[in-house]
N, CA, C and O atoms as a Maestro MAE file, in Angstrom:
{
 s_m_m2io_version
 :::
 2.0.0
}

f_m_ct {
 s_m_title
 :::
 protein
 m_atom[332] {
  # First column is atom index #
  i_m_mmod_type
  r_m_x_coord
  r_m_y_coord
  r_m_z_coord
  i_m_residue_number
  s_m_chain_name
  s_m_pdb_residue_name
  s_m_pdb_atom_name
  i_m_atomic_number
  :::
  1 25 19.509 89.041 52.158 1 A "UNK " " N  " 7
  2 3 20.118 88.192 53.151 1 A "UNK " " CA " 6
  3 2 19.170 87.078 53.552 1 A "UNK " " C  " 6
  4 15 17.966 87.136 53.304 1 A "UNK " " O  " 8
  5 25 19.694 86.153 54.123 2 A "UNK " " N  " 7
  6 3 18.613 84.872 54.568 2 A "UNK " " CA " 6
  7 2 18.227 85.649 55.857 2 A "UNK " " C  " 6
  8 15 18.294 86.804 56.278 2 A "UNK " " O  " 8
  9 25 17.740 84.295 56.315 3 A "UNK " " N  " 7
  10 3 16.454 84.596 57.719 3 A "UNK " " CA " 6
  11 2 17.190 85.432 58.955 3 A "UNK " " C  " 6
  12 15 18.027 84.814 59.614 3 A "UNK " " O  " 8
  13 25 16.958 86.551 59.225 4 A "UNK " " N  " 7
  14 3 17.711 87.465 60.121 4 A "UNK " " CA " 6
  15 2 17.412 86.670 61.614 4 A "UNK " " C  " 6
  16 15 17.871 87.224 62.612 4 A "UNK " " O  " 8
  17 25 16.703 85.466 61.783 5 A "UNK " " N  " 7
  18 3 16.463 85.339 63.098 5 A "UNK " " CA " 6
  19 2 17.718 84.498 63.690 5 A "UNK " " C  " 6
  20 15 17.803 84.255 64.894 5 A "UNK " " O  " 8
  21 25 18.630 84.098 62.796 6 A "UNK " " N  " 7
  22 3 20.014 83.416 63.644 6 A "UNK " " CA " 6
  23 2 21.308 83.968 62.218 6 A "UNK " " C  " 6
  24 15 21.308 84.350 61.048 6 A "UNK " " O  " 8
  25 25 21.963 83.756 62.998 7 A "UNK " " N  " 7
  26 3 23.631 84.054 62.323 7 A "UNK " " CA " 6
  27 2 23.657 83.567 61.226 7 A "UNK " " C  " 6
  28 15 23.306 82.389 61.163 7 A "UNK " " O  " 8
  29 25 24.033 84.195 60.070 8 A "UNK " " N  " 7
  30 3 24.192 83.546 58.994 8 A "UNK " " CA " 6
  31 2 25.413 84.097 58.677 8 A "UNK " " C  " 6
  32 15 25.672 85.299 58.711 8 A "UNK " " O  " 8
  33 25 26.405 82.913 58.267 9 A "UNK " " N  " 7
  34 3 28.049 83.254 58.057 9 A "UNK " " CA " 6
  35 2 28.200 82.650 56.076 9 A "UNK " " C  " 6
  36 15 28.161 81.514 55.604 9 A "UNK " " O  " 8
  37 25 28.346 83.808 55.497 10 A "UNK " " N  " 7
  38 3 28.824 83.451 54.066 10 A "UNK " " CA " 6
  39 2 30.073 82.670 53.798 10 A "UNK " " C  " 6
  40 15 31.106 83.251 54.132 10 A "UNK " " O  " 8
  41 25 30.204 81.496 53.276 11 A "UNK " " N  " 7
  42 3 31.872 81.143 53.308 11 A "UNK " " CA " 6
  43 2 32.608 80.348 52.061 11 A "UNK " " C  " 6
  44 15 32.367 81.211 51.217 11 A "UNK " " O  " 8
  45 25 32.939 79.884 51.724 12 A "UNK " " N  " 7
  46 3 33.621 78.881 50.894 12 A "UNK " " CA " 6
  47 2 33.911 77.678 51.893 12 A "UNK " " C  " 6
  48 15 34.076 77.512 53.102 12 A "UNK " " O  " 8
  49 25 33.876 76.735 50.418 13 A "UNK " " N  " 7
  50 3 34.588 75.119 50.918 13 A "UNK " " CA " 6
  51 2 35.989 74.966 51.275 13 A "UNK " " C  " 6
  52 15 36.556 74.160 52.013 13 A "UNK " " O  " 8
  53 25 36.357 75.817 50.660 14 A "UNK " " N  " 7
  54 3 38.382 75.787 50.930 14 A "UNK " " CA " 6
  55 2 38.701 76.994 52.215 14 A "UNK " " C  " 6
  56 15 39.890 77.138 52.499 14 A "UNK " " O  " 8
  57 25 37.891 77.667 52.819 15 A "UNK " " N  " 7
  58 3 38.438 79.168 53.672 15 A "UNK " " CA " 6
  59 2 38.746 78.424 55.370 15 A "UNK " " C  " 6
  60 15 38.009 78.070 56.291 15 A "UNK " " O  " 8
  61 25 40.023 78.439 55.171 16 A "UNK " " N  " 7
  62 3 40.498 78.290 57.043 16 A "UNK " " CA " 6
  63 2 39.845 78.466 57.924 16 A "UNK " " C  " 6
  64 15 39.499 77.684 58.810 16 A "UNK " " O  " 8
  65 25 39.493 80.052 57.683 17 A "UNK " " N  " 7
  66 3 38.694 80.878 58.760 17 A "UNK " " CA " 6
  67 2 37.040 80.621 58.787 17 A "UNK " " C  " 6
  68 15 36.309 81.075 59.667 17 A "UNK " " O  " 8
  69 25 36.612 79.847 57.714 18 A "UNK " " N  " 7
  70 3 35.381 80.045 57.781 18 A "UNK " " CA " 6
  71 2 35.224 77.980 58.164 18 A "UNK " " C  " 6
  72 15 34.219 77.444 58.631 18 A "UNK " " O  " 8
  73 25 36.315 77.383 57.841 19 A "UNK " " N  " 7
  74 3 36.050 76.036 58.841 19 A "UNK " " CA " 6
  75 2 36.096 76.375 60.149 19 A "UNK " " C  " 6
  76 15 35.325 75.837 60.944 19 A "UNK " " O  " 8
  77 25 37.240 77.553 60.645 20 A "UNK " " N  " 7
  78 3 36.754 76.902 62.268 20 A "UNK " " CA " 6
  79 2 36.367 78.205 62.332 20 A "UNK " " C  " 6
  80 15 37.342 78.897 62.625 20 A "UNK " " O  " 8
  81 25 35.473 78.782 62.200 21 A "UNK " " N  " 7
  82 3 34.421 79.630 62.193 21 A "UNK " " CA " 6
  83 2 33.264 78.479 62.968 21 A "UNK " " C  " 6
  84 15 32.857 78.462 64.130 21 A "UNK " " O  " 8
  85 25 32.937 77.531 61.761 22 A "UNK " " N  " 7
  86 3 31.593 76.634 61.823 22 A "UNK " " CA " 6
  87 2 32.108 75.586 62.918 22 A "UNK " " C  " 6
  88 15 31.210 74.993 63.516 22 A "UNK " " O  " 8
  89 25 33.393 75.283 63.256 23 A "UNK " " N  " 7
  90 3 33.908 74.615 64.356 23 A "UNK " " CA " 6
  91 2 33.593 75.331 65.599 23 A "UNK " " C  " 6
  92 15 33.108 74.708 66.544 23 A "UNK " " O  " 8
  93 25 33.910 77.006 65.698 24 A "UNK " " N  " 7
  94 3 33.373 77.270 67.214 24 A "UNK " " CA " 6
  95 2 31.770 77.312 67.053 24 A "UNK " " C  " 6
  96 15 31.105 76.952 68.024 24 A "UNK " " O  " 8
  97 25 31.223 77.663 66.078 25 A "UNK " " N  " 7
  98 3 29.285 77.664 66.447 25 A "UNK " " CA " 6
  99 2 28.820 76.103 66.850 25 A "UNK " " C  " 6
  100 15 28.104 75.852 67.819 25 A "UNK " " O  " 8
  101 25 29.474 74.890 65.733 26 A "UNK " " N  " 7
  102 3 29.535 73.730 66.210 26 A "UNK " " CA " 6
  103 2 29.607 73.490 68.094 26 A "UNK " " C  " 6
  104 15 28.781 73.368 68.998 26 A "UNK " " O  " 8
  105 25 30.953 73.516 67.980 27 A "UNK " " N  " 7
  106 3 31.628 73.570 69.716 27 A "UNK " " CA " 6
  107 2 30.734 74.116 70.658 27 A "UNK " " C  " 6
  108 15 30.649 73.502 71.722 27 A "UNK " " O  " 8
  109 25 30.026 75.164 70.508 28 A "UNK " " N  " 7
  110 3 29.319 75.716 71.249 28 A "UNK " " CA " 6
  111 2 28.085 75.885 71.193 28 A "UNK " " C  " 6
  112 15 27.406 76.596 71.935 28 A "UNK " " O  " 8
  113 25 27.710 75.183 70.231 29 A "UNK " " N  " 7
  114 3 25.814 74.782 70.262 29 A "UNK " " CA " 6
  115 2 25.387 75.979 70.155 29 A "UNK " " C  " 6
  116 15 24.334 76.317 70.695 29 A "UNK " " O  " 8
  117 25 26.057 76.732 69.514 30 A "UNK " " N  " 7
  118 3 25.562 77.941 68.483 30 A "UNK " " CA " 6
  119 2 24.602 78.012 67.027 30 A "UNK " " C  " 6
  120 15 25.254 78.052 65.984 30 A "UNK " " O  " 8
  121 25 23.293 78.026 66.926 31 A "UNK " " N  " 7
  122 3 22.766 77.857 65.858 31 A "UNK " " CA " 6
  123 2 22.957 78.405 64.747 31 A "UNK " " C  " 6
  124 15 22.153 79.337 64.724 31 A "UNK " " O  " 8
  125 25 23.480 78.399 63.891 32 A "UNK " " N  " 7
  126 3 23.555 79.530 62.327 32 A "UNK " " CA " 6
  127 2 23.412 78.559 61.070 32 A "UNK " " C  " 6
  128 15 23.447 77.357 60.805 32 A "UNK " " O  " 8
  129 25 23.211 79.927 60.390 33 A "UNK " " N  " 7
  130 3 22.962 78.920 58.663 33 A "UNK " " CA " 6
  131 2 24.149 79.227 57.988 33 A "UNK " " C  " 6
  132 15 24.574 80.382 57.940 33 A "UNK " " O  " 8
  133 25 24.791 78.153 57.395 34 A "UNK " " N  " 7
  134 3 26.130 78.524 56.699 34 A "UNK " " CA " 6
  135 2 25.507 78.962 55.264 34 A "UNK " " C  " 6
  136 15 24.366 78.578 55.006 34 A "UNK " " O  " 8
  137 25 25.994 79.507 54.615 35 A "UNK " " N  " 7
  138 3 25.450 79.939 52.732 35 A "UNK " " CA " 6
  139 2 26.657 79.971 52.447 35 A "UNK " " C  " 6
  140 15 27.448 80.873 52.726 35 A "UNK " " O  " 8
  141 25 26.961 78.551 51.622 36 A "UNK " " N  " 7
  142 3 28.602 78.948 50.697 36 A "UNK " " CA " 6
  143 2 28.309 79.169 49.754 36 A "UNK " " C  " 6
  144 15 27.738 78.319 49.072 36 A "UNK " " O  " 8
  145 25 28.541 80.273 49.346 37 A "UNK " " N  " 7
  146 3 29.152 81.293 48.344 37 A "UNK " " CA " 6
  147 2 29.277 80.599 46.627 37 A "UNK " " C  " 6
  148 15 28.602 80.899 45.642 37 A "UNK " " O  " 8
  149 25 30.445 79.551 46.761 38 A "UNK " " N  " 7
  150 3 30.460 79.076 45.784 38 A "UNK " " CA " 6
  151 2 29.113 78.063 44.982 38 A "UNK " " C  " 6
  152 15 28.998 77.611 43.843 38 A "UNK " " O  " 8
  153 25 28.339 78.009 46.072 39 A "UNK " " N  " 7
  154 3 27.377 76.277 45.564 39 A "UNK " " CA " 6
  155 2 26.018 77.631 46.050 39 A "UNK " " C  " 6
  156 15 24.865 77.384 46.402 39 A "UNK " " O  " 8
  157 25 26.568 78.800 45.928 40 A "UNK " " N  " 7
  158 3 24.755 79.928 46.262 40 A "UNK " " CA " 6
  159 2 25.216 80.987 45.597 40 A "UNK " " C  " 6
  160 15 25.070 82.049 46.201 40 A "UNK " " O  " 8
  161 25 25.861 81.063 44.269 41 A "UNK " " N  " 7
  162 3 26.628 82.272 44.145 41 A "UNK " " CA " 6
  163 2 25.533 83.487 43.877 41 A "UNK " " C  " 6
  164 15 25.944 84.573 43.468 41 A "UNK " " O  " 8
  165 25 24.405 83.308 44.074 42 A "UNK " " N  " 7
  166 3 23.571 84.532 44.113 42 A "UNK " " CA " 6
  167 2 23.855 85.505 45.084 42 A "UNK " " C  " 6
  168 15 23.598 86.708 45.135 42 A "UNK " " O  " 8
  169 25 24.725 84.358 46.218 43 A "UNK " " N  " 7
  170 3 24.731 85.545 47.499 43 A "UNK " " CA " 6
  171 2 26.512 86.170 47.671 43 A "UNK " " C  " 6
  172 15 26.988 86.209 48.806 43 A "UNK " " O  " 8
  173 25 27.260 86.567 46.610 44 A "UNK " " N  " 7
  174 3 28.339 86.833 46.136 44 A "UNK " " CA " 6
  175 2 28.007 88.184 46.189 44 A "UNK " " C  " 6
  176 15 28.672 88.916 46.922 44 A "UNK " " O  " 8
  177 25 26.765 88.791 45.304 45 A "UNK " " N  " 7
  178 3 26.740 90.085 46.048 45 A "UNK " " CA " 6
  179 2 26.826 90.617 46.939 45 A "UNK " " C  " 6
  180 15 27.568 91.546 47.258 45 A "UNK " " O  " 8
  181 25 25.657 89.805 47.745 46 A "UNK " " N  " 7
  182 3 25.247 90.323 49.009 46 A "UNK " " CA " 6
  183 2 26.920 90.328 50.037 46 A "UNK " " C  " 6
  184 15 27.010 91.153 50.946 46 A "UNK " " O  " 8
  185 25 27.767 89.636 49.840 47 A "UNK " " N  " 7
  186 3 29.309 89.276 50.549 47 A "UNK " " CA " 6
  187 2 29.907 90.466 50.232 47 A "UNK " " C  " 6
  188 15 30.559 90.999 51.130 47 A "UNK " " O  " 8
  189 25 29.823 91.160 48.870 48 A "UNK " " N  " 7
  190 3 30.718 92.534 48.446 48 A "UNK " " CA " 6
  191 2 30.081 93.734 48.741 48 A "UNK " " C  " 6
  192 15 30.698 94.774 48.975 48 A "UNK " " O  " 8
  193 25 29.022 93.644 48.739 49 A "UNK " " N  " 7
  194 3 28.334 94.943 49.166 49 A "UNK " " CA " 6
  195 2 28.523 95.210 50.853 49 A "UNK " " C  " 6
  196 15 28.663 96.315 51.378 49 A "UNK " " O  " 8
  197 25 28.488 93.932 51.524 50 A "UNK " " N  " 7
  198 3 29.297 93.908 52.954 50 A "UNK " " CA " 6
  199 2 30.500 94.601 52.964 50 A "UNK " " C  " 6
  200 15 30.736 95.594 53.653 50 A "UNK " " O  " 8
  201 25 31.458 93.913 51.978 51 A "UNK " " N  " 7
  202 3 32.500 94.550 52.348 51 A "UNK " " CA " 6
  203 2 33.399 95.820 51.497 51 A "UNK " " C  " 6
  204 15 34.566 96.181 51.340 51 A "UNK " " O  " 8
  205 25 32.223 96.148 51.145 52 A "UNK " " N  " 7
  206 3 32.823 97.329 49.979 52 A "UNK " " CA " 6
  207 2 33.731 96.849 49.079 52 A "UNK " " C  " 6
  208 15 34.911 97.141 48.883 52 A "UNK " " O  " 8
  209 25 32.724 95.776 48.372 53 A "UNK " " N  " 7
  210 3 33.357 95.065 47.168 53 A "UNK " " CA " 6
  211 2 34.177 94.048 47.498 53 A "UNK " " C  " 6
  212 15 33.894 93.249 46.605 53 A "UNK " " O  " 8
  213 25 34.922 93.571 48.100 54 A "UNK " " N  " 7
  214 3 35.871 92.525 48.951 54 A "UNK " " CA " 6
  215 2 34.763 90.951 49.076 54 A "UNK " " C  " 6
  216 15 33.724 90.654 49.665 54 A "UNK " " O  " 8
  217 25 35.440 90.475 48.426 55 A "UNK " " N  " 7
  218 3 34.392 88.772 48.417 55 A "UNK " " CA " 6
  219 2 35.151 88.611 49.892 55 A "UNK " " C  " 6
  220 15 36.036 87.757 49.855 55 A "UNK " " O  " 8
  221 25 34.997 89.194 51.047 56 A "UNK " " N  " 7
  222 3 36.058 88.301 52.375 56 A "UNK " " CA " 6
  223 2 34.873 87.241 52.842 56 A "UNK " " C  " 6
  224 15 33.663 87.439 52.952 56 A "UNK " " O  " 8
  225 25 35.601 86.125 53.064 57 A "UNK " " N  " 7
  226 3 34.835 85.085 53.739 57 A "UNK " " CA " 6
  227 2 35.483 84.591 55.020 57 A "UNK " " C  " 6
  228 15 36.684 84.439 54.795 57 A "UNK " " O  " 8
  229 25 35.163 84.267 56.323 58 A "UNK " " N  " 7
  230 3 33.546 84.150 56.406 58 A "UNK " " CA " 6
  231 2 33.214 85.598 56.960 58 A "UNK " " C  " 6
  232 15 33.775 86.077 57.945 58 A "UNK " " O  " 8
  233 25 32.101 86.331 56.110 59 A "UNK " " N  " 7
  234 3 31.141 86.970 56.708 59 A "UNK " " CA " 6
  235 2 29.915 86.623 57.177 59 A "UNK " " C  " 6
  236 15 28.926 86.081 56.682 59 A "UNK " " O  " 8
  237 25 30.275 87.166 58.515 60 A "UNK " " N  " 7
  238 3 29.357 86.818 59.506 60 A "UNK " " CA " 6
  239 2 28.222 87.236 59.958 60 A "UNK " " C  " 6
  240 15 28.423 87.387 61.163 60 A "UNK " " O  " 8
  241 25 27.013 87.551 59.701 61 A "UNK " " N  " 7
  242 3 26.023 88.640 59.948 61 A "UNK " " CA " 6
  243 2 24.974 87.996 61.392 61 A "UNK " " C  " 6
  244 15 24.634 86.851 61.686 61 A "UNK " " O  " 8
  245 25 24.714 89.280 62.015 62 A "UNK " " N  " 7
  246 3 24.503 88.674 63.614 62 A "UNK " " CA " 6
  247 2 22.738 89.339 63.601 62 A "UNK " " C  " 6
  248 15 22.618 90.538 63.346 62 A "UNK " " O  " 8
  249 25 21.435 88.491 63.887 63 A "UNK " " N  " 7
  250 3 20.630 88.888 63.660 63 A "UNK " " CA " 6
  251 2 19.926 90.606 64.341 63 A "UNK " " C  " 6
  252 15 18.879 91.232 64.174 63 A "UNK " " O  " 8
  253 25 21.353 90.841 65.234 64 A "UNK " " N  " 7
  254 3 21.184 92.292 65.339 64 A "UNK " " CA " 6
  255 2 22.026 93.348 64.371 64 A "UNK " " C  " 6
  256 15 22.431 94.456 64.722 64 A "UNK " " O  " 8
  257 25 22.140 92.923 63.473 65 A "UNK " " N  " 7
  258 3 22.870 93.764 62.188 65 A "UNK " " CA " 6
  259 2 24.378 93.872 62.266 65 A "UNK " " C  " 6
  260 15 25.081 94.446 61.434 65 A "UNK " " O  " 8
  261 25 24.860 93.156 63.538 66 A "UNK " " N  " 7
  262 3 26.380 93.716 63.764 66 A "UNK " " CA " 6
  263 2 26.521 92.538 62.198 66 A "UNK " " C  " 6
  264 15 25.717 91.983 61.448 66 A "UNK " " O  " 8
  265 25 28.363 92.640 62.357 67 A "UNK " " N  " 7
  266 3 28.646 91.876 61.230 67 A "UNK " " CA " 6
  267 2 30.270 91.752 61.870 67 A "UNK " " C  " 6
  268 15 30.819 92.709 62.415 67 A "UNK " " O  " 8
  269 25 30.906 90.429 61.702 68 A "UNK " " N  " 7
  270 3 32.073 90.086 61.698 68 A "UNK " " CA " 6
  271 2 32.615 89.351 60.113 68 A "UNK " " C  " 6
  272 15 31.992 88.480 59.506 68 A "UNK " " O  " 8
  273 25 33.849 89.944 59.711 69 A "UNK " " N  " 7
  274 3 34.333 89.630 58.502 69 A "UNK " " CA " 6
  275 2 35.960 89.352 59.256 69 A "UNK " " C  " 6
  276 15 36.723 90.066 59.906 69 A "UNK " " O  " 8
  277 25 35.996 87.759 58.718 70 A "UNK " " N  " 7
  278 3 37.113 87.213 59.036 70 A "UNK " " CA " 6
  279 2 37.735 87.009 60.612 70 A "UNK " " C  " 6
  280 15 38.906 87.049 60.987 70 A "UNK " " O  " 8
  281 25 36.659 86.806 61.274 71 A "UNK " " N  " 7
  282 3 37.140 87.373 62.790 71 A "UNK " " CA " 6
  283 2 38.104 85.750 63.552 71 A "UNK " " C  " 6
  284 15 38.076 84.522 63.463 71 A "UNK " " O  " 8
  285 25 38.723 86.659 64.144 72 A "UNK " " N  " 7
  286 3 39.554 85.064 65.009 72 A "UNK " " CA " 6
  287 2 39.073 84.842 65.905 72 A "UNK " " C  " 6
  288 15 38.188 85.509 66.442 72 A "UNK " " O  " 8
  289 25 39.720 83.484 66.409 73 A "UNK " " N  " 7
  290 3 38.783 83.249 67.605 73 A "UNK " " CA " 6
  291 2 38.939 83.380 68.884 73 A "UNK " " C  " 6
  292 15 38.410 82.698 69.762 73 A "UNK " " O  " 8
  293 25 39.773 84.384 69.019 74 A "UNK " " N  " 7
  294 3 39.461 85.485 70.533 74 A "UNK " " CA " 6
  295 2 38.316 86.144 69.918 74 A "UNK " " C  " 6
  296 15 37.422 85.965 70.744 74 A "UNK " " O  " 8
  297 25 37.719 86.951 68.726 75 A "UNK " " N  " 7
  298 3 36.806 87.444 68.356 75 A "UNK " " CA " 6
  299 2 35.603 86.847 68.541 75 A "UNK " " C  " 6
  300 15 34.568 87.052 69.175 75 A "UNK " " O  " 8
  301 25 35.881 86.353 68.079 76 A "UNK " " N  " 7
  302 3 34.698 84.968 67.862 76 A "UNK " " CA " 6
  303 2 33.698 84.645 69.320 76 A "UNK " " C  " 6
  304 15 32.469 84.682 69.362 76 A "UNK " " O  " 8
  305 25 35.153 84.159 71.064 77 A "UNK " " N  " 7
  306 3 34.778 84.066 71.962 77 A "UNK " " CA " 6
  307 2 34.130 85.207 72.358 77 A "UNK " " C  " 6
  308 15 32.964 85.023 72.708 77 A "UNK " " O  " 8
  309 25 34.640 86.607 72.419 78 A "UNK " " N  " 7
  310 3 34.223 87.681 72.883 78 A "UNK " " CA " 6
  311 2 32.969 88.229 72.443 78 A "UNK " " C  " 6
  312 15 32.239 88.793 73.258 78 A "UNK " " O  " 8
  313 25 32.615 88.108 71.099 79 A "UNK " " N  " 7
  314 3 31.295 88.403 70.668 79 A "UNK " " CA " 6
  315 2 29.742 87.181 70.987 79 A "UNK " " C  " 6
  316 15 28.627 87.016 70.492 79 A "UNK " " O  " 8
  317 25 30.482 86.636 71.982 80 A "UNK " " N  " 7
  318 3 29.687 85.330 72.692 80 A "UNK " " CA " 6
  319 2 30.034 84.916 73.772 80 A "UNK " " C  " 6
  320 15 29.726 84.006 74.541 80 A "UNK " " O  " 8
  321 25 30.755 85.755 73.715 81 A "UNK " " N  " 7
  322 3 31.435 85.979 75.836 81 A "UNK " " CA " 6
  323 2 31.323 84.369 76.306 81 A "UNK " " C  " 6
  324 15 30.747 83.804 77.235 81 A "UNK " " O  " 8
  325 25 31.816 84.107 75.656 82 A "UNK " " N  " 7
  326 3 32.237 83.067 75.930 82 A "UNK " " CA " 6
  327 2 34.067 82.733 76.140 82 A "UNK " " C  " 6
  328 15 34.884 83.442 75.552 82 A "UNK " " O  " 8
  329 25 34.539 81.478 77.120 83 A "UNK " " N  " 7
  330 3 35.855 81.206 77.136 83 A "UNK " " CA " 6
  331 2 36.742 80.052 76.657 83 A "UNK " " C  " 6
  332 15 37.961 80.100 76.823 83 A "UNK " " O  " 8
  :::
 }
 m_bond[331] {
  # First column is bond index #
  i_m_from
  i_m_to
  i_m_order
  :::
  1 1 2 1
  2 2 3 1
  3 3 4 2
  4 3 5 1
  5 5 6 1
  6 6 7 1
  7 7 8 2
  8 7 9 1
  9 9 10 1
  10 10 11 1
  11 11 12 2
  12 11 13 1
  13 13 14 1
  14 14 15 1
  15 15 16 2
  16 15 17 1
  17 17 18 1
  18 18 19 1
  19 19 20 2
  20 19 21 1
  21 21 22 1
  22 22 23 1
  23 23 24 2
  24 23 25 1
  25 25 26 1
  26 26 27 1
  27 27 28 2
  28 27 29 1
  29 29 30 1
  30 30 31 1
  31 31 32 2
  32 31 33 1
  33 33 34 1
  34 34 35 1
  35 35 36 2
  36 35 37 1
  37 37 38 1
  38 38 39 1
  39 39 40 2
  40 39 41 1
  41 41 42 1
  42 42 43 1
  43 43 44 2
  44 43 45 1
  45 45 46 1
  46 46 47 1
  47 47 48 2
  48 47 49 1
  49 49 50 1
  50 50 51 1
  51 51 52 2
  52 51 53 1
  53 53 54 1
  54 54 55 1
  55 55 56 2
  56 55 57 1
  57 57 58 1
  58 58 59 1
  59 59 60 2
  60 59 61 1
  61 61 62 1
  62 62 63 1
  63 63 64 2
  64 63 65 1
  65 65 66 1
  66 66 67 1
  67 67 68 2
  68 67 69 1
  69 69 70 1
  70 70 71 1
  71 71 72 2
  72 71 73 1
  73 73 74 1
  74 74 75 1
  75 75 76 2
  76 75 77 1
  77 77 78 1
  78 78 79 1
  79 79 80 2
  80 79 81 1
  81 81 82 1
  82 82 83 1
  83 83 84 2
  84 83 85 1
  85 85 86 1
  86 86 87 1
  87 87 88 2
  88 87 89 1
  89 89 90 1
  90 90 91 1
  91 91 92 2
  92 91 93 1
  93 93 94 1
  94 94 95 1
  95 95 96 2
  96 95 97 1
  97 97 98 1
  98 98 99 1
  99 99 100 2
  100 99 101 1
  101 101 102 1
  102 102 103 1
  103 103 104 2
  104 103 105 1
  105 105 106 1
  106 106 107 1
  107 107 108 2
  108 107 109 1
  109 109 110 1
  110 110 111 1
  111 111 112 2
  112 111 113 1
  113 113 114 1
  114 114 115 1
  115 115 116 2
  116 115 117 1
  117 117 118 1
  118 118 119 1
  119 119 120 2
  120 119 121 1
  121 121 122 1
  122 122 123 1
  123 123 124 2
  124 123 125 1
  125 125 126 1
  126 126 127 1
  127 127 128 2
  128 127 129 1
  129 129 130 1
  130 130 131 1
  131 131 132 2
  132 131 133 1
  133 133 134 1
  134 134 135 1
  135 135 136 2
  136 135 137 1
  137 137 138 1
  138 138 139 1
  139 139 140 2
  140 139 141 1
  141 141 142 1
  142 142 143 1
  143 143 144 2
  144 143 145 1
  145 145 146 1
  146 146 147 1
  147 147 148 2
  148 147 149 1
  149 149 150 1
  150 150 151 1
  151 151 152 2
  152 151 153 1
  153 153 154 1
  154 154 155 1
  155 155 156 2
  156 155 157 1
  157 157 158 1
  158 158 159 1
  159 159 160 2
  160 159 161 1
  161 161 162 1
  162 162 163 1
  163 163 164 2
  164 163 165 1
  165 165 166 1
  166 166 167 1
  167 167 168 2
  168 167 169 1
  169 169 170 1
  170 170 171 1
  171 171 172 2
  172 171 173 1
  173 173 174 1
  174 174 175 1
  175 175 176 2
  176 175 177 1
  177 177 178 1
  178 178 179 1
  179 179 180 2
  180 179 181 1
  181 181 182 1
  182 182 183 1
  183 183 184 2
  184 183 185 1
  185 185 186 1
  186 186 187 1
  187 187 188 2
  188 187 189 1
  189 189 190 1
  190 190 191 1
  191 191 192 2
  192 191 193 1
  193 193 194 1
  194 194 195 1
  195 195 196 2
  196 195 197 1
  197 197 198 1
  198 198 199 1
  199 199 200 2
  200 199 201 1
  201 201 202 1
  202 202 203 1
  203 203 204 2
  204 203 205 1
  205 205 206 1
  206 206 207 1
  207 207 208 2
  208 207 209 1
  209 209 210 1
  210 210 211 1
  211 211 212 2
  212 211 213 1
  213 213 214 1
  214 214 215 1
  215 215 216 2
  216 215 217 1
  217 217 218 1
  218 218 219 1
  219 219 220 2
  220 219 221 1
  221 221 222 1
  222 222 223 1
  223 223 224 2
  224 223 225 1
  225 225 226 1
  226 226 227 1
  227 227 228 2
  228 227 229 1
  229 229 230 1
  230 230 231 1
  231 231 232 2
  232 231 233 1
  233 233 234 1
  234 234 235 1
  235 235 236 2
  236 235 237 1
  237 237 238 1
  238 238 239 1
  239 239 240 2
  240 239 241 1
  241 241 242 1
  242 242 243 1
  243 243 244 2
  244 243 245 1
  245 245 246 1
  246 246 247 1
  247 247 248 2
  248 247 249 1
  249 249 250 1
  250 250 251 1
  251 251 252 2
  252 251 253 1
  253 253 254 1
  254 254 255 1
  255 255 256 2
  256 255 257 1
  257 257 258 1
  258 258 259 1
  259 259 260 2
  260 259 261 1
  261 261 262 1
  262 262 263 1
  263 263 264 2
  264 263 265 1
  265 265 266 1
  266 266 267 1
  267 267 268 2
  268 267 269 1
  269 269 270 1
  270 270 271 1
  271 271 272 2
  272 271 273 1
  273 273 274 1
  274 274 275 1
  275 275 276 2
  276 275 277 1
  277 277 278 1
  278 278 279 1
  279 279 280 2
  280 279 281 1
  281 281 282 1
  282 282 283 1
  283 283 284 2
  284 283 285 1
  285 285 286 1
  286 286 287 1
  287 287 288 2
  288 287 289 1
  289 289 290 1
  290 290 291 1
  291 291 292 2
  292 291 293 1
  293 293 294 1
  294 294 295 1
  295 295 296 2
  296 295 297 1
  297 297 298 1
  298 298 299 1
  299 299 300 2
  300 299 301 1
  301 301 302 1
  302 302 303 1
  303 303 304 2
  304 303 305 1
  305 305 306 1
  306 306 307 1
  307 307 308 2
  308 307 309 1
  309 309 310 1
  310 310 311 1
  311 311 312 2
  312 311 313 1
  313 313 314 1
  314 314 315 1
  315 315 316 2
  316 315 317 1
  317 317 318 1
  318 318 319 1
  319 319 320 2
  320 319 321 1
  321 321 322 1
  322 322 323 1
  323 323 324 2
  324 323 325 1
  325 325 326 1
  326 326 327 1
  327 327 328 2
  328 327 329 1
  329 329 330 1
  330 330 331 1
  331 331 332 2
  :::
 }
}
């Protein structure tokens, strides 16, 4: 995995969820490193072994080990308690 000290969200160029994924960290002056998938495909593993084989994007990894895969954005707010 990259640098565990901020959020790193795996995603593609074409994934809905993983544009406004980077729209709420944007919006909210949330720091993370995006790694797309397609233009890093080294880290294609590391995305399936997340999800027990499942390429789901965006996976989200939180530098305390939690992990969000595909989350919406009531999810999104709540895991940043934010409104």
């Amino acid at each position: 995995m990259a640098n565990n000290e901020k959020i790193v969200m795996y995603s593609t160029s074409w994934c809905g969820d993983c544009i406004r994924a980077k729209r709420f960290y944007n919006d909210y002056g949330i720091d993370f490193e995006e790694i797309n998938i397609e233009q890093n495909p080294q880290h294609v593993e590391t995305v399936m072994k997340i999800n027990n084989g499942a390429r789901s994007v965006p996976t989200i990894v939180y530098p305390d080990g939690s992990v969000m895969v595909e989350p919406s954005q009531r999810e999104l707010k709540a895991k940043h308690n934010v409104t």
